[in-house]
C-alpha positions as CSV (number, residue, x, y, z in Angstrom):
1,X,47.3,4.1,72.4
2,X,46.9,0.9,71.0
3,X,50.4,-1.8,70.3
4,X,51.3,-4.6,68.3
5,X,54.3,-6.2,66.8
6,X,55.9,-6.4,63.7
7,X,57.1,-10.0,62.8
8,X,59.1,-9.9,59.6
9,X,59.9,-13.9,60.1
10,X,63.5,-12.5,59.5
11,X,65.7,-15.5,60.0
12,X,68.6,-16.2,62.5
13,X,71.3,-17.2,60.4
14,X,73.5,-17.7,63.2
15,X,71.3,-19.8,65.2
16,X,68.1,-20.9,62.0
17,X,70.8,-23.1,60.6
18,X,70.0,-23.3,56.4
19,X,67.3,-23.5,55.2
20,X,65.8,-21.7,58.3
21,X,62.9,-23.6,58.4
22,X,63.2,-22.9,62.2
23,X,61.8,-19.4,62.4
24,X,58.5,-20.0,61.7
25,X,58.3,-22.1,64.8
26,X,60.1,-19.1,66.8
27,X,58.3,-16.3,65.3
28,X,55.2,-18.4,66.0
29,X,56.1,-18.6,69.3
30,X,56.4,-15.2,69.9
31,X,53.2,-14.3,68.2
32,X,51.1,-16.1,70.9
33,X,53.1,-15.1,74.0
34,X,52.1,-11.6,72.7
35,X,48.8,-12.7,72.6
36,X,48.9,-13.8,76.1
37,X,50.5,-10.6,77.0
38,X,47.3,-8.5,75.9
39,X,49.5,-7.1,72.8
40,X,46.9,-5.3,70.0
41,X,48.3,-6.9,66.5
42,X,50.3,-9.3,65.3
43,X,51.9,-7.8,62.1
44,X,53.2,-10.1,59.5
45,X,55.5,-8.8,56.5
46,X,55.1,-10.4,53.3
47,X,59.4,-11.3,52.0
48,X,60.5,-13.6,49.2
49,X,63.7,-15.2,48.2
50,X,66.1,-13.8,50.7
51,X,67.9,-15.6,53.9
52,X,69.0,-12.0,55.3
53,X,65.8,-10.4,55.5
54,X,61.8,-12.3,55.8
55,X,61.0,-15.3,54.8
56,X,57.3,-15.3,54.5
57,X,55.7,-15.8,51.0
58,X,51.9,-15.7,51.9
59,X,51.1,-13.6,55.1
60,X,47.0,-15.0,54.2
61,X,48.2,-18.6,54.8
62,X,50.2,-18.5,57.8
63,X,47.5,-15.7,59.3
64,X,45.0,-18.4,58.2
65,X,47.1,-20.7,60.9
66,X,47.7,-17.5,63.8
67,X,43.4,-17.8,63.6
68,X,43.1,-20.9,65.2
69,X,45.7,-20.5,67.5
70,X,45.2,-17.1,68.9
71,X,42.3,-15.4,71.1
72,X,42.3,-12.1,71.2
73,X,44.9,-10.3,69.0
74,X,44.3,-9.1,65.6
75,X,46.2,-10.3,63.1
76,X,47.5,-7.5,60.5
77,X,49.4,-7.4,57.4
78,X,52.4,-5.3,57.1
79,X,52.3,-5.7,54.6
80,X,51.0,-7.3,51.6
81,X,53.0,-6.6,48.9
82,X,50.0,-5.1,46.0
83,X,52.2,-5.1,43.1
84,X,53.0,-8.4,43.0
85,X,49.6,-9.7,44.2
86,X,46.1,-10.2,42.5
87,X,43.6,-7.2,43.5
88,X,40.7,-10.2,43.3
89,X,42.9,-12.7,45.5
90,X,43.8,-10.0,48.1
91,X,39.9,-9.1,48.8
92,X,38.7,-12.9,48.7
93,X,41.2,-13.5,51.3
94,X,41.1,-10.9,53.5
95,X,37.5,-11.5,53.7
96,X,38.0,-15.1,54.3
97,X,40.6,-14.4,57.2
98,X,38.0,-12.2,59.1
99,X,35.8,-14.7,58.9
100,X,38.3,-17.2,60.3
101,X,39.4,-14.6,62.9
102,X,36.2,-13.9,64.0
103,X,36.3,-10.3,63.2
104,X,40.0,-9.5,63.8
105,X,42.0,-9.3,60.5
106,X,43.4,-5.9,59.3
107,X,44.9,-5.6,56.1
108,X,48.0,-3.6,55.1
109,X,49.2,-3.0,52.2
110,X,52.2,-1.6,50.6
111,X,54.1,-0.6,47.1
112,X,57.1,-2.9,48.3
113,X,60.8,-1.9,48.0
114,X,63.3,-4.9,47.6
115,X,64.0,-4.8,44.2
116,X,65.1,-8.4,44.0
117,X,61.9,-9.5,45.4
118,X,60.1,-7.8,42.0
119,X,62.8,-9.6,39.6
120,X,62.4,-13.0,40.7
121,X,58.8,-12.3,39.7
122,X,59.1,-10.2,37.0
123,X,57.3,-7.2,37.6
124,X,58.8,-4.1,36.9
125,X,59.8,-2.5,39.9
126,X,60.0,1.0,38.8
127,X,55.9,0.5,37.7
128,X,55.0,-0.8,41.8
129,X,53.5,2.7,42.2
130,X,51.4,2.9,39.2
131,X,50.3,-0.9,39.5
132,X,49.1,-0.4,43.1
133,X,47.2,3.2,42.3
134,X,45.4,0.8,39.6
135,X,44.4,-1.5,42.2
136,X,43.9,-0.1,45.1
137,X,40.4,1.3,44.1
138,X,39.8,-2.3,42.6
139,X,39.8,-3.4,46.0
140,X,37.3,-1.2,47.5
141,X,35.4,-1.6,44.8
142,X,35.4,-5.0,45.6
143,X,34.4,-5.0,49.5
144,X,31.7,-2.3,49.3
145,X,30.1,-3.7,45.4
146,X,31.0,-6.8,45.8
147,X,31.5,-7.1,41.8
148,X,33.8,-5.1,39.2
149,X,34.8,-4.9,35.8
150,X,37.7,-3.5,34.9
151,X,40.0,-3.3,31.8
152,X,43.2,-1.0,33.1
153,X,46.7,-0.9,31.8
154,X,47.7,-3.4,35.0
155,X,44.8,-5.6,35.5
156,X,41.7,-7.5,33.5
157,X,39.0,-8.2,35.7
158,X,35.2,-9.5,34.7
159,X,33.3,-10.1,38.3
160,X,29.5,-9.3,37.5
161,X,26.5,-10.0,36.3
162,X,25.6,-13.7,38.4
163,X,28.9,-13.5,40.3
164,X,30.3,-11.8,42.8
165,X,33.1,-11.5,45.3
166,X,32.8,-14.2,48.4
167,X,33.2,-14.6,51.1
168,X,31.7,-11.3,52.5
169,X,33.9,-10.0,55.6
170,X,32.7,-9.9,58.9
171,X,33.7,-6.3,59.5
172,X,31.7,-3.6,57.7
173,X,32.3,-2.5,54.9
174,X,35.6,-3.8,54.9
175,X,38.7,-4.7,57.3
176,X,40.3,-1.8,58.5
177,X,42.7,-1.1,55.7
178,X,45.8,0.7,55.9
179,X,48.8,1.8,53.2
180,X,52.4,2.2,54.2
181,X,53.9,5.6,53.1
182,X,56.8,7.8,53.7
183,X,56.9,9.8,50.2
184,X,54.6,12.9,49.7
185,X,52.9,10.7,47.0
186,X,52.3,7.2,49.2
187,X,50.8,9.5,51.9
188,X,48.7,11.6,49.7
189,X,47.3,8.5,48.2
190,X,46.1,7.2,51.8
191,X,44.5,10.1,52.7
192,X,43.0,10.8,49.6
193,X,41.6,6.7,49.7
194,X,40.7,7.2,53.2
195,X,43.1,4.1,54.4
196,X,45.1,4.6,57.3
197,X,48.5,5.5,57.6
198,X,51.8,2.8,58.6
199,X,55.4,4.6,58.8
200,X,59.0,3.5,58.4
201,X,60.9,2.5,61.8
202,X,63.9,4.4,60.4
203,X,62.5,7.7,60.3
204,X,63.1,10.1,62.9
205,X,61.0,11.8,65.3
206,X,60.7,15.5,63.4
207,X,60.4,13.9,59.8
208,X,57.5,11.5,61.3
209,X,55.4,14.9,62.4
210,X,56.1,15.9,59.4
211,X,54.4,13.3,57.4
212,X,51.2,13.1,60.1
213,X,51.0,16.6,59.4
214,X,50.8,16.1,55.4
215,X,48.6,13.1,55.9
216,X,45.6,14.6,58.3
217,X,45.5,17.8,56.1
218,X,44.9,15.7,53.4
219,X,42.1,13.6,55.3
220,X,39.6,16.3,54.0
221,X,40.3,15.1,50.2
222,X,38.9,11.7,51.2
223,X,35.5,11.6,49.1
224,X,32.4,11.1,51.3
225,X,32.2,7.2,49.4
226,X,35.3,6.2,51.0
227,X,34.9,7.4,54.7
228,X,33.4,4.4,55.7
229,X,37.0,1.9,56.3
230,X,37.4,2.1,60.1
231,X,41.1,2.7,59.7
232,X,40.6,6.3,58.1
233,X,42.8,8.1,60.4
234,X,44.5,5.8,61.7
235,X,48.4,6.8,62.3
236,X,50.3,3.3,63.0
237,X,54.4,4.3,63.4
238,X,56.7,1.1,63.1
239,X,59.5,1.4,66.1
240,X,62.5,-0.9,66.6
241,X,62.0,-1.5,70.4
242,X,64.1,-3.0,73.3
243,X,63.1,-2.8,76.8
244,X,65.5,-3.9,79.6
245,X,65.5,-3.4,83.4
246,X,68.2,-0.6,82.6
247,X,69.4,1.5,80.3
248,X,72.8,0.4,80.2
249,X,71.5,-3.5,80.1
250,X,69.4,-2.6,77.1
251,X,72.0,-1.1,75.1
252,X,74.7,-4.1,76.3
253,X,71.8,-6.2,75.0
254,X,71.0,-5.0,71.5
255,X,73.7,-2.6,70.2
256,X,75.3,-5.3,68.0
257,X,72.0,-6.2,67.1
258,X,70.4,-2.7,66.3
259,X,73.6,-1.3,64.5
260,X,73.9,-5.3,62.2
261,X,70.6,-4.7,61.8
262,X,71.1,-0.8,60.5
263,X,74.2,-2.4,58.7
264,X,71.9,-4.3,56.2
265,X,69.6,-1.4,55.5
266,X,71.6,0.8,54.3
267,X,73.1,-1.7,51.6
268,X,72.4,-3.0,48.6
269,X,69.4,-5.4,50.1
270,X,67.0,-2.4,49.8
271,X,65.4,-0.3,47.0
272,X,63.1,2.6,46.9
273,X,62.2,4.9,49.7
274,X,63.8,2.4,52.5
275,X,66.5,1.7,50.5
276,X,67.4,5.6,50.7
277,X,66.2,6.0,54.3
278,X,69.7,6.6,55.5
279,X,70.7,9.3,53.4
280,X,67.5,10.9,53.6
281,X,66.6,10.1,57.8
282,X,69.0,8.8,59.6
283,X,72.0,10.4,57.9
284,X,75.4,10.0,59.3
285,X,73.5,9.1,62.9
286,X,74.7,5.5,62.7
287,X,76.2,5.1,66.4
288,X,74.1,3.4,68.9
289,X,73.8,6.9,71.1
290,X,72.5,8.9,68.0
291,X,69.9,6.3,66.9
292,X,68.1,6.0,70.4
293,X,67.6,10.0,70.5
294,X,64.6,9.6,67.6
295,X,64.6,6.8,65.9
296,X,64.6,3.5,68.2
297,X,62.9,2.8,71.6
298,X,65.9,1.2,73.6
299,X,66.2,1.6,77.4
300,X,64.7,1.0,80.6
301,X,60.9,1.0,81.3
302,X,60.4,4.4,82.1
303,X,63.2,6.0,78.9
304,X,60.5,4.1,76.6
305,X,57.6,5.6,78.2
306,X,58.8,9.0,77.9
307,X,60.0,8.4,74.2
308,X,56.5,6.8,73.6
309,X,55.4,10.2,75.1
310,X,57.4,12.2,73.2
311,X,56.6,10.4,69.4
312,X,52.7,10.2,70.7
313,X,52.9,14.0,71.2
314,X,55.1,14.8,68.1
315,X,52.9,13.0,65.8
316,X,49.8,12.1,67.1
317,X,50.5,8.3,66.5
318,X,46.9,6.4,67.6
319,X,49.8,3.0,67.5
320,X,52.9,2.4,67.6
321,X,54.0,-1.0,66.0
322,X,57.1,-2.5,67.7
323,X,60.1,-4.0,65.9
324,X,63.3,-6.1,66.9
325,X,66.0,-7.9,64.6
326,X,66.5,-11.8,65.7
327,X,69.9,-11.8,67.3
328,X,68.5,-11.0,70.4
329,X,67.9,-14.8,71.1
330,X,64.3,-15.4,71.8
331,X,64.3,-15.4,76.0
332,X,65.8,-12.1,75.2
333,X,63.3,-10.6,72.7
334,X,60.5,-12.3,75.2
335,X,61.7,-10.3,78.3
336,X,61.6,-7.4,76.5
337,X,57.8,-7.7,75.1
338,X,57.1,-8.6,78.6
339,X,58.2,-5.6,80.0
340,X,56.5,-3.5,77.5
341,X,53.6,-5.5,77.9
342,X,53.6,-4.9,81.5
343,X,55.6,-1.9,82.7
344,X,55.2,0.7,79.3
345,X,51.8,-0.8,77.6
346,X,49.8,0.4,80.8
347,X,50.6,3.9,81.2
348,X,48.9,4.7,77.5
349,X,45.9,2.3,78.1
350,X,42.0,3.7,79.4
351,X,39.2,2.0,80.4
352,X,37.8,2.0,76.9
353,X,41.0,2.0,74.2
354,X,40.1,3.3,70.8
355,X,40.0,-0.1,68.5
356,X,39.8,0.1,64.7
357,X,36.3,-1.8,64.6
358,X,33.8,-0.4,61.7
């Protein structure tokens, strides 16, 4: 199995005092002491206009600056946000960053579901799904033709003739490209484009086999054209993760964190399928006992190894993308990636770990 971390830049408003220009400098941080720490990805979430959740309005920029600073890791988007992006922009740049990464950019992408997010731009979010099913085979027209021209409902785009799309990535045909899902149509969708597959860090363990299960079967639908994106396959299951000496230390260490955390989710903050994921997941399972049976990754070394055992066997996961809130404090959110890093990472490694490389 293959690991990497989630970085939402979600600010400490306890500690990031207003504006919270601070966290860029901690998440930052933490980015490169996971690439020291042999750590696979470096996820970064695209989030707009919000002190209580990300604050990261261009994951190509500040991955532009993880580049030149990193050696090793690959640095992942999870995700860009499609609907409120341009289909041309999003494959010039992605391009651009695996040139400037030498090779080691994966692009994610997502329908998004903040609704606020879509206001203060003004796109309608009830349209996210249609406007990304409009673009997404814009994009891989893009990477494999290098050209397109397309009138839709959603998008006008004239690249032909003379011109055509540059820079040309370093990885063929494309970056690994993968598509978050968690509804029978966001799943069917990647399988059907041949992208690869990131889940929600709320969802239990039997409703994650579940949606593996729907997404291999439908790996067959994937035409011949579109096998080519090294990612096909690829099941990438987003866990919120805290690894302490002990059990009991873990949980005296992140409880408050975990259930705040759980606390904002299952507001008003959210929209769409996340926004829903408690009445449809995680149910009335709000206490911290309940969550760590199949939903987070809390507890001593070897309790994470077996519940990494247990999710790898449930659903097949070829990664598992770790998660943490920032009230931790970031000695404490350190000590724990180190002990992943160094006590759970090395019981799912072999000599020759399957990477997505074309």
């Amino acid at each position: 199995m293959e690991f990497g971390i989630l970085f939402t830049s979600h600010s400490n408003v306890d500690t990031e005092p207003y504006p919270h220009r601070d966290v860029h400098a901690r998440v930052t941080r933490e980015i490169l002491r996971a690439d020291e720490l042999g750590f696979d990805y470096a996820w970064l979430a695209e989030h707009h206009f919000s002190s209580e959740y990300g604050i990261m309005p261009d994951v190509f920029v500040y991955a532009g600056y993880l580049a030149a600073l990193t050696r090793r890791i690959k640095i992942g988007t999870a995700v860009v946000t499609l609907p409120l992006a341009n289909p041309v922009r999003v494959a010039e740049n992605a391009a651009f960053l695996d040139i400037l990464s030498a090779g080691r950019f994966v692009l994610g992408l997502g329908s998004g579901y903040r609704k606020y997010e879509f206001d203060g731009f003004g796109i309608d979010f009830d349209a996210r799904r249609d406007i990304q099913e409009e673009a997404l085979p814009l994009l891989l027209e893009l990477f494999h033709d290098k050209r397109t021209s397309h009138h839709g409902k959603h998008f006008r785009f004239d690249v032909d003739g003379a011109y055509e799309l540059f820079p040309h990535a370093v990885q063929e045909p494309h970056p690994p490209i993968l598509l978050a899902g968690a509804t029978e149509r966001s799943i069917g969708v990647a399988a059907k484009m041949g992208f690869g597959l990131m889940l929600s860090s709320w969802t239990p363990f039997a409703e994650l086999a579940r949606q593996t299960a729907k997404y291999r079967a439908r790996l067959e639908e994937t035409p011949a054209t579109r096998r080519a994106n090294p990612a096909r396959g690829h099941v990438d299951i987003a866990r919120l993760v805290y690894v302490a000496e002990t059990d009991a230390k873990a949980r005296r260490d992140s409880e408050a964190g975990i259930l705040r955390h759980l606390q904002h989710f299952s507001s008003g903050h959210t929209s769409g399928y996340l926004g829903t994921v408690q009445e449809k997941t995680v149910g009335d399972r709000t206490g911290y006992d309940a969550l760590a049976h199949d939903i987070i990754l809390h507890g001593s070394p070897a309790t994470v190894v077996e519940k990494v055992e247990r999710l790898r066997d449930m659903t097949g996961a070829t990664s598992v993308m770790l998660h943490y809130p920032p009230w931790y404090g970031i000695e404490k959110a350190l000590a724990s990636l180190e002990l992943f890093a160094t006590e759970v990472a090395p019981k799912f490694r072999t000599d020759a770990p399957k990477r997505m490389r074309a």
